[in-house]
C-alpha positions in Angstrom: 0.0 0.0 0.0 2.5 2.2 0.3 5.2 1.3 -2.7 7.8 0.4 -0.7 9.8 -2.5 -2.5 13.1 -4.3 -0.9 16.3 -3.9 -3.1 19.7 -5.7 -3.0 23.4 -3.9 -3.9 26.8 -4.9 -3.4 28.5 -2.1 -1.3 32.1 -1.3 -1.2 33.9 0.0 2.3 36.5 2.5 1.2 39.8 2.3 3.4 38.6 5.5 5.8 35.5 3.3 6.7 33.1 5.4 4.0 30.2 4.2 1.7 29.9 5.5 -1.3 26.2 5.7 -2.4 25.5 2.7 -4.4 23.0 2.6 -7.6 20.1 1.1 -7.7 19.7 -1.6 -10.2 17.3 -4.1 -11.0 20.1 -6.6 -10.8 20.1 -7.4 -7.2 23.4 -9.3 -6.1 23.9 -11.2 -9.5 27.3 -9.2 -10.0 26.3 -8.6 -13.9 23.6 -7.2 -15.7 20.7 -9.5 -16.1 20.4 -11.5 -19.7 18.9 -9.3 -22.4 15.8 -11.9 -23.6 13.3 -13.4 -21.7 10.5 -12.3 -19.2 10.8 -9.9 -16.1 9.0 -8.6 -13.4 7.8 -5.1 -13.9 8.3 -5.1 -9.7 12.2 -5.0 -10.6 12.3 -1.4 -11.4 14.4 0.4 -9.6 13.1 4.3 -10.7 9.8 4.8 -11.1 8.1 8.2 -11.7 5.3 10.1 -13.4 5.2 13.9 -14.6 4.1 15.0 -10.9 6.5 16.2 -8.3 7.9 13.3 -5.5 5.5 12.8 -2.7 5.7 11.1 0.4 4.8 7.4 -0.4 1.4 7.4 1.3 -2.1 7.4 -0.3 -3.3 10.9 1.1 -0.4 12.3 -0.1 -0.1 11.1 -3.7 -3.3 12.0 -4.3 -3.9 8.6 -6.9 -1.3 11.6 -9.2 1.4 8.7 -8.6 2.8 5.5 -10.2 3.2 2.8 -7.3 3.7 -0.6 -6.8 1.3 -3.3 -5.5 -0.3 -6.8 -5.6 -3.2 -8.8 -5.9 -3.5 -10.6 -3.2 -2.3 -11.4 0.5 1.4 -11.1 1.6 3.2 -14.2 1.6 5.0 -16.4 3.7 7.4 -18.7 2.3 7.1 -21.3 5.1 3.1 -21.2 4.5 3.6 -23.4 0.9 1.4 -20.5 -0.5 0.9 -18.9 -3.4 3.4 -15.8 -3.7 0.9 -12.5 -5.0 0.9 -11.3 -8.4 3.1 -7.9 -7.9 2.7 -4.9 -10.4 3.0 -1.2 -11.4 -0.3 0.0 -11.0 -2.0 4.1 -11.7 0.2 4.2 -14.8 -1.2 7.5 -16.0 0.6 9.9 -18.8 4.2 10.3 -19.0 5.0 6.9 -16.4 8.5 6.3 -16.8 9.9 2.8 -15.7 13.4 2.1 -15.5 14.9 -1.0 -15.4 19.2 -1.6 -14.9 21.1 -3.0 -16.6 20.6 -6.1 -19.3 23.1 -7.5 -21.7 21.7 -7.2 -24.9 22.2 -9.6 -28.3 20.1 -8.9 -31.4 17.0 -7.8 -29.4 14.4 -7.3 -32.4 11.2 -7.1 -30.2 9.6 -6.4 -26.4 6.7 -7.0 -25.2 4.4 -6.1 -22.3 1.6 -7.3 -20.0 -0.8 -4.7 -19.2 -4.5 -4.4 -18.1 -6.4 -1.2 -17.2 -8.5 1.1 -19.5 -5.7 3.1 -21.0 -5.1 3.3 -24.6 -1.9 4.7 -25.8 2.1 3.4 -26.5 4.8 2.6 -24.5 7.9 4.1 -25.8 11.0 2.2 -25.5 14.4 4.1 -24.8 18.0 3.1 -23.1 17.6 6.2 -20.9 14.8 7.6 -18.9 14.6 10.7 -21.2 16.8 9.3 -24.0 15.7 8.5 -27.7 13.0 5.9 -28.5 14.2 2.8 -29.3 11.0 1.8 -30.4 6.8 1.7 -29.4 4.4 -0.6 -27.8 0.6 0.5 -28.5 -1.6 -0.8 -26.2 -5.5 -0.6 -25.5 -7.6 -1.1 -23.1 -8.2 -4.6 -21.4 -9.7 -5.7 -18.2 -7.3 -8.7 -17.7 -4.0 -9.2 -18.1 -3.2 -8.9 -22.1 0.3 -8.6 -24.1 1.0 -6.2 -26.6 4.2 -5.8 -28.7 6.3 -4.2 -30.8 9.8 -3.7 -32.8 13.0 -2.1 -30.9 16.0 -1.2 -32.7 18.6 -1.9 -29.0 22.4 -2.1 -29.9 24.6 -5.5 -28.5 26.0 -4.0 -25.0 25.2 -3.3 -21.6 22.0 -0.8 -21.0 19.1 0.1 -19.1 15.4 0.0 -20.1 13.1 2.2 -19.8 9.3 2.3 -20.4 7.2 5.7 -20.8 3.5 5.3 -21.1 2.0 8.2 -23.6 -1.8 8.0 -23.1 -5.2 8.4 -21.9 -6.3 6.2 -19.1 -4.6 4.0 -16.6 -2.4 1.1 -17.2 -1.1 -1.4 -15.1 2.0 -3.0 -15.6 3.0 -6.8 -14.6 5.9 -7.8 -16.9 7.7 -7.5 -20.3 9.3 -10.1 -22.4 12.4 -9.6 -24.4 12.0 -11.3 -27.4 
């Protein structure tokens, strides 16, 4: 309920005992960028923003004007032999940007993404959160869970991901495939 999400990073101790801040990534503790095809998580992002200014990460003071992450369904215990919930970006409105780092990419021709809500609109694709488009996703509006596609044009090499939703409506956001 209110977005927080726990996140994984190797830290480094300099020899005077300091910490240098450490980037966020939606790596965890792998030690190398995750492999550039297959399906993720849209839980691993490790920025998310709209075209509002931060708020404290409470309902009453985003004011629904926020992008946030949730789940359908109780939280889970591993030692129950439950079913884990389905976690995803949810109040995707205009301008959503989701950034994912960092993937090693090889002759990546196409990504995909699972979204429900009623928005209608594209996702562009870029390597940066405000860097070129890489490509676009159009999407419409669906009241489950529904994958849409489209071509990318994503050099070999190391780089982030980054979704921006360009729309009407709301969109949630459970995964993307790289294809």
């Amino acid at each position: 309920m209110f977005s927080r999400q726990g996140y994984a990073e190797k830290i480094t101790i300099a020899e005077d005992g300091s910490i240098k801040q450490v980037e966020m990534t939606s790596c965890g503790l792998n030690g190398k960028p995750l492999e550039g095809k297959g399906e993720y998580p849209a839980h691993i992002v490790c920025n998310l923003f709209g075209k509002h200014k931060p708020a404290v990460s409470h309902p009453l003071a985003m004011g629904n004007r926020h992008p946030y992450l949730t789940q359908d369904g109780a939280d889970y215990d591993p030692d129950s032999n439950g079913t884990p919930p389905v976690q995803y970006i949810t109040n995707g409105r205009n301008g959503i940007t989701a950034v994912f780092k960092y993937f090693s990419f090889r002759g990546l021709a196409k990504i995909a993404v699972q979204v429900r809500g009623k928005a209608s609109g594209i996702f562009k694709v870029s390597l940066s959160a405000r860097g070129e488009t890489a490509g676009e996703i159009p999407i419409g509006p669906s009241k489950d869970w529904k994958t849409f596609d489209g071509e990318v044009r994503v050099p070999d090499g190391e780089h982030s991901l980054c979704f921006t939703f360009q729309g009407k409506g709301k969109v949630d956001f459970l995964s993307f495939s790289l294809l």
